[in-house]
C-alpha positions in Angstrom: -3.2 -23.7 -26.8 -3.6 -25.8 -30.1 -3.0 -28.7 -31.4 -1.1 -28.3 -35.3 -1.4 -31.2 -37.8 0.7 -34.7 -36.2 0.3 -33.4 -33.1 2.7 -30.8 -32.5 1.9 -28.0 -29.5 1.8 -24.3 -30.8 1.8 -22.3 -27.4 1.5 -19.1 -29.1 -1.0 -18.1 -26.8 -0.1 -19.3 -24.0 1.4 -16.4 -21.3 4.6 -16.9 -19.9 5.5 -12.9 -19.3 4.0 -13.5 -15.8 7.1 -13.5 -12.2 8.5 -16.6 -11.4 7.6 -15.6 -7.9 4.3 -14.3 -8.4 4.1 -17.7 -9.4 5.6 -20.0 -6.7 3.7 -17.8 -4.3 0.5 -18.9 -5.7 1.4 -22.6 -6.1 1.8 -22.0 -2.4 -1.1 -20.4 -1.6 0.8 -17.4 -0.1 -0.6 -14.1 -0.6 1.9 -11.2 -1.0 1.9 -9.0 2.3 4.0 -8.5 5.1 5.8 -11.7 4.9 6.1 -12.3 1.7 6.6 -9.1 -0.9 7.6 -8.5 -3.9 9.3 -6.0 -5.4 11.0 -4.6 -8.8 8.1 -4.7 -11.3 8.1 -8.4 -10.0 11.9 -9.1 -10.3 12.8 -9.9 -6.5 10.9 -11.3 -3.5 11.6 -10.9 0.1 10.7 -13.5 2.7 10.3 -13.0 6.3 10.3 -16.4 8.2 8.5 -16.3 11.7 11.6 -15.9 14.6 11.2 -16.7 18.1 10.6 -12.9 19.2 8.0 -12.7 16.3 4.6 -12.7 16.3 4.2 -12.9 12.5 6.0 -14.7 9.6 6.1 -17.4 7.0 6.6 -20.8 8.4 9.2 -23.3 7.5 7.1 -25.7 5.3 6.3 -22.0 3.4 9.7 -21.1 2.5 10.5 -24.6 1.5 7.2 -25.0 -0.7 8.8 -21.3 -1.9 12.2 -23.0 -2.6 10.5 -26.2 -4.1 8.7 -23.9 -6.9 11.6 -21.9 -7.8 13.8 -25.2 -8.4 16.1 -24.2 -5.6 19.0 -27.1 -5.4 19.1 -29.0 -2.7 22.4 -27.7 -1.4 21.3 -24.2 -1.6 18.2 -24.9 1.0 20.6 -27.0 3.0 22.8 -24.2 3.2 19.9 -22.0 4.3 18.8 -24.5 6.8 22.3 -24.5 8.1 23.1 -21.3 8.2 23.5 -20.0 11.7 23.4 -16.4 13.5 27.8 -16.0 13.2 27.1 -16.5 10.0 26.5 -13.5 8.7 24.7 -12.8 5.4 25.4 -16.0 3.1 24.4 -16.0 -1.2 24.1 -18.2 -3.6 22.4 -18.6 -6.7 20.4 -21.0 -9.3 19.3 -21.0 -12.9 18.8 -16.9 -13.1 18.1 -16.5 -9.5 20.3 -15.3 -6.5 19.9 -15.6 -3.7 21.1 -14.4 -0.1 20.0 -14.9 2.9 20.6 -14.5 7.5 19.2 -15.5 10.2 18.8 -15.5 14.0 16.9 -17.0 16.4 14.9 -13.8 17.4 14.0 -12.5 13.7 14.4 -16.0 11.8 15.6 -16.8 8.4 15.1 -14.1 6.1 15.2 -14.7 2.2 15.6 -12.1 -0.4 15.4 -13.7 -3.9 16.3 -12.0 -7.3 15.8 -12.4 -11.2 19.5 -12.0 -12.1 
């Protein structure tokens, strides 16, 4: 990063190639694994929150600090939080992202997220 004459920012160097959610997971301080993976060269993530018949999974706060990063509106992540088993699978989507989404008790709310 530098500073031109007056003041003005050049970020020619600076890198912004990089996954939005390669990004929000580390904000997070989620590793990819199990519950969190990404997938297409970087271009969708999948998020497995922790069910009541599961031993493993991302928390709550996770997928919210997930949501937060990625600039998910808030009606979209009340949706999600709203959405109940009968539901089926529900979608939306935000500034390049979609999203979609289910979730029952036993497995809990399971994300997918992709670079539209």
């Amino acid at each position: 990063m530098t500073l031109g004459i007056g003041g003005t920012l050049l970020v020619g160097s600076l890198d912004f190639s990089g996954s939005p959610f390669e990004g929000a997971l580390d904000a997070c301080g989620l590793k990819e694994g199990t519950s969190a993976r990404i997938g297409d060269e970087g271009r969708s993530l999948d998020l497995d929150h922790q069910g009541q018949d599961e031993s493993s999974g991302l928390q709550i706060a996770d997928l919210n600090c997930v949501l937060d990063q990625l600039e998910a509106p808030d009606s979209v992540v009340s949706q999600m939080e709203q959405t109940r088993a009968l539901d089926g699978r529900q979608s939306a989507d935000w500034n390049g992202i979609e999203a979609s989404w289910g979730y029952h008790p036993d497995t809990g709310l399971d994300v997918l997220l992709a670079l539209s």
